[in-house]
N, C-alpha and C positions, 0 to 999 in steps of 0.2 A: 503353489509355491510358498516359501516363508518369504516372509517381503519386512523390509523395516523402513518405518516413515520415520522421520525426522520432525520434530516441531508438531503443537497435538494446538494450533489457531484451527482457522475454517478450512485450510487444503488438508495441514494434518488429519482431523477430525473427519472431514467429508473423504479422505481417500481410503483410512481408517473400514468407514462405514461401507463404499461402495467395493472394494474388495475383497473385503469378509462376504459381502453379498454374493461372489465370484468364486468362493469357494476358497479363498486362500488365510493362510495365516499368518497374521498380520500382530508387528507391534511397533507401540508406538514410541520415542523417548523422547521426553520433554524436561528440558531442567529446570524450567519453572515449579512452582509447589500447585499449580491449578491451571487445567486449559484455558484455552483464549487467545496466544498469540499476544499482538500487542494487546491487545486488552486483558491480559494478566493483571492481575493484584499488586505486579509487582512491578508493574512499567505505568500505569494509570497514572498521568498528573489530573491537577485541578483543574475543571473545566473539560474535559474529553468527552466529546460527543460525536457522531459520526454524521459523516457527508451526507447519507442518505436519507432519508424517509425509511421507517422499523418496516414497509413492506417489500422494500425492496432490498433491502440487505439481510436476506437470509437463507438458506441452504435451500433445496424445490422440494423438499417435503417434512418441514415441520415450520409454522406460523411463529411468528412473535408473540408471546402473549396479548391480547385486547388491553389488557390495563396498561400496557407498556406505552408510554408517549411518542407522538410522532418520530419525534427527533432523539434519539435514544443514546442514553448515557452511560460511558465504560465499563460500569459495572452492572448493568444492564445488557450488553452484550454480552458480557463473561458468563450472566448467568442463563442466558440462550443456549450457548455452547456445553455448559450443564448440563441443560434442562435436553440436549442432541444426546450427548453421550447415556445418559440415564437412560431415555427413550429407546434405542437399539442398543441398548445396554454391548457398549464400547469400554468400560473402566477396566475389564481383566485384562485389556491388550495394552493398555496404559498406563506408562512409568514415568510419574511425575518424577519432579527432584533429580531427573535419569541424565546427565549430560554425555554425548557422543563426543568423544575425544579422539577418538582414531577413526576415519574410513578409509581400508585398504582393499584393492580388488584381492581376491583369492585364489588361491591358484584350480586352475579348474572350471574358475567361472563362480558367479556373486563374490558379496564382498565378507570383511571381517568387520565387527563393527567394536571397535574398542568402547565399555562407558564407564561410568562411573558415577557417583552420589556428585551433585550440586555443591551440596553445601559443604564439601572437603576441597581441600587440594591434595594435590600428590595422587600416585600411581595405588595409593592402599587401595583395598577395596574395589578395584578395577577387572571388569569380566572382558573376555572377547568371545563373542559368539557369531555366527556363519549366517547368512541370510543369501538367497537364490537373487533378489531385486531389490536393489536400495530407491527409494524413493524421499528427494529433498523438499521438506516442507516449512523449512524453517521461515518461509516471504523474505522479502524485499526492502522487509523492514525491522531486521532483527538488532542490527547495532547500530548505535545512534553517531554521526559524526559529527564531531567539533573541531572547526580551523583550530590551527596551531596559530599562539599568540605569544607574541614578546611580552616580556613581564611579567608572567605570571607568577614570577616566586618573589615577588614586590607584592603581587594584589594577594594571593597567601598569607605574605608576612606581616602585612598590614589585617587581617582577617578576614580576609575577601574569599569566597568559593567561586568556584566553577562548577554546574549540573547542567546535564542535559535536562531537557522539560521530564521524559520517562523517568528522573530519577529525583524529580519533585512530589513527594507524595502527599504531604501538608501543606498547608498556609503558614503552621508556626515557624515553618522555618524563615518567611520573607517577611513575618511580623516586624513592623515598624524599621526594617531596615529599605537601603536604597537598591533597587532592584534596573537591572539591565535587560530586555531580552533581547537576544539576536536572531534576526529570522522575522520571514513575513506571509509566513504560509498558515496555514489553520489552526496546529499545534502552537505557533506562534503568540496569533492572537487570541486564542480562547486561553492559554494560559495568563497573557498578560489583564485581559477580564477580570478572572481570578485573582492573579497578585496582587492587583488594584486596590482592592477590597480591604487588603490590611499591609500593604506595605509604605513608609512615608513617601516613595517615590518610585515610578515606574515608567521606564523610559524603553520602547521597543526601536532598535537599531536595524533597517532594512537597507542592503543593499541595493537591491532593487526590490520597487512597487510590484504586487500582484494586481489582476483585477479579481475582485469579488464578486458574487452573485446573492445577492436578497437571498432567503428561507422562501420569501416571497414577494412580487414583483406588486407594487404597487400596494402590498398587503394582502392583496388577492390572490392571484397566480402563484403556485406552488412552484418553485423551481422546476421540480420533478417532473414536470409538465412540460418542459421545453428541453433540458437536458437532458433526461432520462427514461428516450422514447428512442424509437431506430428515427423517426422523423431530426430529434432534435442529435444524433451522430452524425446523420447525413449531412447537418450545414455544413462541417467540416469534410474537405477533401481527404479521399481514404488513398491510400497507394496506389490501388486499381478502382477506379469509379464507374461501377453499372450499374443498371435499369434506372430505377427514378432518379438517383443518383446524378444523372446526366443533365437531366432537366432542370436540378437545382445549383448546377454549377456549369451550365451552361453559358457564353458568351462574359467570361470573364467573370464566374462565381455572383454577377449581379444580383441573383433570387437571395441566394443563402448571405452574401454579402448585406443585402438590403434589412433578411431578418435580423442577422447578428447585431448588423448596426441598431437598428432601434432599440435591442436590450440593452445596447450599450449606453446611449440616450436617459432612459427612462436608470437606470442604474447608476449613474454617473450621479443623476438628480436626487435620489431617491436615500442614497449614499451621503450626500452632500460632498462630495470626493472634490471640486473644485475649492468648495468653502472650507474646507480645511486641509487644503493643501496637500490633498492624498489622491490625485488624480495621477494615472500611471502613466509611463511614458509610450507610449505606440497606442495600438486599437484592440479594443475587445477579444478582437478574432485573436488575438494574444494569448486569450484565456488556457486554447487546446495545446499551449506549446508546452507544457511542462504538467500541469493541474488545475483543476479548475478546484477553486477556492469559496465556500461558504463565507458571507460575511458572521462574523462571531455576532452572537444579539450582547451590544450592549458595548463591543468594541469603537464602534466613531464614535458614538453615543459617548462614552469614554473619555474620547480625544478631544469634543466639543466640548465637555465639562474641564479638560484642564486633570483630569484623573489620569489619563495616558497620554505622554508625550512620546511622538516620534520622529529620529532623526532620520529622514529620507537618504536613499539613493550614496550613503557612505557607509563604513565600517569600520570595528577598532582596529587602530593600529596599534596598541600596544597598551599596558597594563602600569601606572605608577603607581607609587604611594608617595603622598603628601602630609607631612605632622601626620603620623601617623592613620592618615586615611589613605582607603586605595580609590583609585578614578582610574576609568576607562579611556583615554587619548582618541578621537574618532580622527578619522582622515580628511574631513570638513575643519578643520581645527579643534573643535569643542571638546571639553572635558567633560565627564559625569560622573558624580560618585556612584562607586560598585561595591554594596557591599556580596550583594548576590549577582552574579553572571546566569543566566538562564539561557542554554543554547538549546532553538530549536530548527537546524542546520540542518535537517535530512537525516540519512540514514546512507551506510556502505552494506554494498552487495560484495558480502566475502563469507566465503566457506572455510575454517579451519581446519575443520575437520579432516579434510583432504591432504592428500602432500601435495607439493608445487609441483608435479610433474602433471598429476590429475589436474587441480588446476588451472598450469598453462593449456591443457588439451580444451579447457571450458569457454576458454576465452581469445578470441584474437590481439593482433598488435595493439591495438587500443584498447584492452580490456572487456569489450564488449561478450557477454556472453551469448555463443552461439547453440542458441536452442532451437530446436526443428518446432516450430507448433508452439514454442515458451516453454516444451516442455522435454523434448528429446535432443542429449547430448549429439555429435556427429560421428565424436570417434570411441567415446567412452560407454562400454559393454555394461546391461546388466544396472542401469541408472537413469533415472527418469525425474521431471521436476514436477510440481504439482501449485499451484497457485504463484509460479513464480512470473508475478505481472502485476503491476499496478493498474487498477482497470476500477469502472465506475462499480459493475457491482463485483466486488472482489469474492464474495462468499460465492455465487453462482458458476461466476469464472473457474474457480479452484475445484468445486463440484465435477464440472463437465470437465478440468484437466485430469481430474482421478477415472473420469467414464473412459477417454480415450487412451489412457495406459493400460487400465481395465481389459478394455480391446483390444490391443496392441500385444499387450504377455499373453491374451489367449488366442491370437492368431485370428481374430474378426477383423483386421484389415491391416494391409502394408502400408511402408513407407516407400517415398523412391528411392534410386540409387541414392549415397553418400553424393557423392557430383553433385546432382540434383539439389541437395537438401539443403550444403552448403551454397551455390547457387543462389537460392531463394532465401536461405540468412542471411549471406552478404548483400542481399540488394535491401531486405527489410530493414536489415541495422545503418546499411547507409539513409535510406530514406526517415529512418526516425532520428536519425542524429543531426541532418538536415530540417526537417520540420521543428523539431525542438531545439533548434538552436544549440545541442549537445545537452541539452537537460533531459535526456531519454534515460538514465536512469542506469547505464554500462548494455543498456538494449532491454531492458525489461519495465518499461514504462509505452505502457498501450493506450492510454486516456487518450481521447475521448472513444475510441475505436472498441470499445469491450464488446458490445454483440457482435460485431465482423470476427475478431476472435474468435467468440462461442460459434458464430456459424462456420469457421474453418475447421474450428475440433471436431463437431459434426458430421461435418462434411465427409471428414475422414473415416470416421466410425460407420457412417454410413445410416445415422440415426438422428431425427431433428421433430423438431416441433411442425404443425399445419402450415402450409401457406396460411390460414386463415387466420391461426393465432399470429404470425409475423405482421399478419396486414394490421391485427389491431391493437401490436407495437409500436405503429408508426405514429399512430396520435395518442396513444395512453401511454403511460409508465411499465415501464419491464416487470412482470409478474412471475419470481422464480417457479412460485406452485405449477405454471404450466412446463415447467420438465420435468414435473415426477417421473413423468412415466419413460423416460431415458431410461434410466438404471434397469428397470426390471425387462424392461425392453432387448437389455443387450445380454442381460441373465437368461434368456427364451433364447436370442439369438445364437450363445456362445454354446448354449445344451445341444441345437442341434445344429453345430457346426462342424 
């Protein structure tokens, strides 16, 4: 089939890889000038480093380099994603600078894909070409959102900016000026780290406290170790709980309650989260309802020196200017000068590319998007999504989302009826939107749940890892190198199917 991916990050890139493997021909469009997804050149602020540990965030068959540091830095993943593409020599199929501006179905079946150069506006220079299967890889985290705010053409006119964190790419820019950030999630505080460093003031505004989790518990314990094991998904309740599962949430979640809580203990301490006033409001077990959050090294660190102040649990309400300065008006009363606003607010899950007919078809009343698996639309032909999930390890997730469409266009395994499939999205999307308090993301936010994922795309495909590798999941860290052998796996499969 000719197939077009969308977005050349770790789904693009990984489904890229595994369909070409499949015999299909494949391309990529990316309107960035270099792979990587968010970790593009072009979205990188200061300070971006990833949640993971470098061995477990990465595709199941090419390693990080040895020299790369545990804890691996933006531009360090971009150049992994490189160092992929080179490797299975991926570049011919790959149109940087390329932006998809039109996806229409076609008549007959696939779509038309309208693009165009990046760096133009206007229709000049715009192709449309025909592809059999569209595949969206753009994630979850393509465009950055920022609340709308009163006054902003006060804090403008006074000199004041507004940027999202992805569109900080220096320090000189918040040189010696009075710096705000908004947000209190990771992007948050590893930017505000950063600012610190050269701005006269840096003030991070959280509506609400996250809880954080140490690099390392004590100094010793690697996170990775408790959270990024099938042992440490299990403390948290999954929508359907079996086998061991049972035992650790048994008689009122007491077992898995009793672990959580002592991280929380030993973290609260270790934190100083009391002593400086950054202790969050509810319990630990908090942590699984939206993201779980690295503490930045050097962020309370920070806050206890007087280098970072933060206003807790309120937000601006509106933007002045005073004698010609602009200030941020918070809903606590206080005032702050702004001359930089740094929003690090999330990201919207929207497709433009589409028309609103497509879609409305994507998404229910509440906008939630109804994907079978995170990855197959219900009623829209010929369209498939591919890492579109927030999950702990994202690059392996998107890997095994490209194996089971892989499967799927070659007829190595069905779906149920529509009824069915719908069915079991509307109970998932209700159940995430419950557990998360509505921070599920429009339905595409699976943390802390990422292997039960991989093990339902599996499932389907009808291709998985040992029992024996699963069992020694449950006390060690996820090790993607053990699904190589997925892919060529379902290459033998489909030859003689």
């Amino acid at each position: 089939m000719k197939i077009a991916v969308i977005g050349a990050g770790f789904a693009g890139i990984a489904s890229a890889k595994v369909l070409t493997e499949l015999g299909h021909d494949v391309t990529v469009y990316e309107k960035a000038p270099d792979v990587g997804g968010v970790w593009s050149g072009t979205r990188r602020y200061p300070g971006l480093t990833t949640q993971n540990n470098k061995d477990s965030y990465t595709l199941s068959d090419l390693r990080m380099p040895k020299v790369f540091p545990e804890w691996l830095r933006g531009e360090q993943v971009q150049c992994y994603l490189e160092m992929y593409v080179e490797k299975f020599e991926l570049a011919p199929m790959i149109r940087l600078e390329t932006e998809v501006r039109k996806a229409q179905p076609a008549g007959g079946g696939g779509w038309a894909i309208t693009s165009g150069s990046s760096a133009t506006e206007g229709t000049d220079g715009e192709t449309t070409e025909h592809c059999d299967h569209l595949i969206v890889a753009s994630g979850v985290f393509s465009e950055p959102f920022a609340p709308a705010y009163d006054g902003v053409d006060d804090l403008e006119a006074a000199g004041g900016r507004i940027l999202a964190a992805s569109e900080l790419h220096d320090l000189e820019t918040v040189k010696g000026k009075d710096v705000v950030v908004v947000g209190y999630g990771k992007s948050a505080c590893d930017v505000a780290v950063e600012i610190a460093k050269e701005a006269a003031s840096t003030t991070v505004v959280a509506r609400q406290l996250l809880w954080k989790m140490p690099r390392k518990i004590k100094g010793v314990l690697n996170y990775k170790m408790l959270l990024l094991t099938r042992l440490g998904e299990a403390l948290f309740p999954y929508q359907s709980i079996r086998g061991a599962e049972k035992v650790l949430h048994a008689g009122g979640s007491k077992v898995a309650g009793s672990m959580v809580g002592s991280v929380e203990s030993v973290t609260s301490g270790q934190l100083k989260l009391k002593k400086l006033g950054l202790l969050p409001k509810g319990q630990f077990t908090d942590i699984a309802r939206s993201t779980v959050s690295l503490a930045t090294e050097g962020f309370f660190e920070g806050v206890e020196a007087g280098d970072i102040v933060v206003e807790r649990d309120t937000e601006i309400a509106a933007f002045v200017s005073k004698d010609g300065k602009a200030y941020a008006e918070l809903a606590n009363g206080r005032a702050l000068p702004a001359d930089i606003v740094v929003t690090a607010t999330g990201f919207k899950q929207e497709l433009p590319f589409f028309p609103e007919e497509i879609q409305a078809q994507l998404t229910d009343d509440n906008g939630d998007y109804q994907l079978y698996r995170q990855i197959l639309p219900l009623t829209v032909k010929d369209l498939t999504f591919a890492g579109y999930n927030s999950s702990f390890f994202s690059p392996l997730s998107a890997e095994m989302s490209a194996v089971w469409i892989g499967s799927y266009l070659g007829g190595g395994h069905e779906v149920p009826p529509v009824e069915e499939m719908a069915a079991q999205v509307a109970s998932r999307v209700a159940w995430l939107r419950e557990r998360t308090d509505g921070h599920h993301a429009r339905g595409t936010n699976i943390i802390p749940f990422s292997m039960h994922n991989i093990d339902e795309v599996l499932s389907d495909v009808g291709l998985d890892v040992s029992k024996r590798t699963k069992a020694a999941q449950w006390l060690l860290p996820i090790d993607p190198k053990a699904y190589a052998s997925i892919t060529p796996r379902l290459v033998e499969k489909l030859a003689t199917h």
